[in-house]
Phi, psi and omega in degrees: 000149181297149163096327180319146156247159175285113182237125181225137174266011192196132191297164197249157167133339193323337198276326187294306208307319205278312161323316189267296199290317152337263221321336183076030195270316190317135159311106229274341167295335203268322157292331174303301197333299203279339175284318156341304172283314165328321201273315215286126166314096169330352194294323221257326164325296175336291170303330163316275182308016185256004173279314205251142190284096192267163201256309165205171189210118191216141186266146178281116166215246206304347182287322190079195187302317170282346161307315184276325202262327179281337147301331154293289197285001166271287148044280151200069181018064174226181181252149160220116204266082151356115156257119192257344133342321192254001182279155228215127198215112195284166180296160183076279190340283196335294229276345168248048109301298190306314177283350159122358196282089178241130040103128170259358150294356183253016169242333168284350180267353173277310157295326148336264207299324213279006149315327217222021178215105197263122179282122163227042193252149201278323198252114206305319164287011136289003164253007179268289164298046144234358182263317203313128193285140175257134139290110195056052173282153168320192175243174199245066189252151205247142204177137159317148203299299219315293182288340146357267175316286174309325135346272173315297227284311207294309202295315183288055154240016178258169174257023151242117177240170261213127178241156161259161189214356178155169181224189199252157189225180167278198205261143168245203182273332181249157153308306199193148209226119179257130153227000000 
């Protein structure tokens, strides 16, 4: 619904990450992390949120975020506006995004989407990372600004943590909007 915020429950990046580690680039804490996330059940997430009135809900994987998230607003037919400032991010991803190691799902998810999506962004690897396709991604929940706040506080007591990253609008000229 307009006015809802975005709460996502698991830092972003697995595909890059994934990406680094073929390659053997990776660091091994930046692989404990990424399995770490990987590993960790959408269940204890749920369960939170299943005390709270979610408006809507999707878990992020092969699409990656903006895949998962332009199927919530088209959905229901609202815009939903990213602040990629705010997105929760495994460690490493900038610099081998930055260095070219990308996912060759995330340039078909790039050709998909970017139609139907307005960029207002400087920097080209936060458009990279919102493509990346997830393993085991967090969750995607659109919930009242009211129940927000409590929301988040309760979901950060699990051991990955849970952001507002952005919110729902009436429908604009694009589906979903990075800023």
């Amino acid at each position: 619904e307009a006015g809802d915020v975005l709460i996502l429950t698991k830092p972003l990046g697995t595909g890059i990450l994934s990406t680094a580690i073929k390659g053997e680039l990776a660091a091994e804490n930046e692989i404990e992390a990424a399995v770490k996330n990987m590993t960790y059940l959408n269940r204890y997430a749920r369960d939170i949120a299943a005390g709270f009135t979610i408006h809507s809900c999707t878990d992020i994987t092969g699409f990656g975020i903006a895949g998962h998230a332009m199927e919530m607003a088209k959905g229901s037919a609202k815009t939903l506006v990213l602040d990629t400032g705010s997105l929760p991010v495994l460690k490493g991803v900038q610099a081998y995004t930055e260095m070219g190691l990308i996912p060759a799902g995330a340039y078909r998810n790039r050709a998909y989407l970017e139609r139907d999506i307005e960029s207002l962004l400087s920097g080209i690897w936060l458009e990279d990372l919102v493509y990346d396709p997830q393993t085991s991604g967090g969750l995607l929940l659109a919930v009242s600004r009211e129940d927000a706040h409590e929301l988040l506080k309760k979901l950060n007591t699990l051991e990955l943590p849970s952001v507002m990253i952005g919110e729902v609008t009436e429908k604009q000229e694009k589906f979903l909007i990075l800023k």
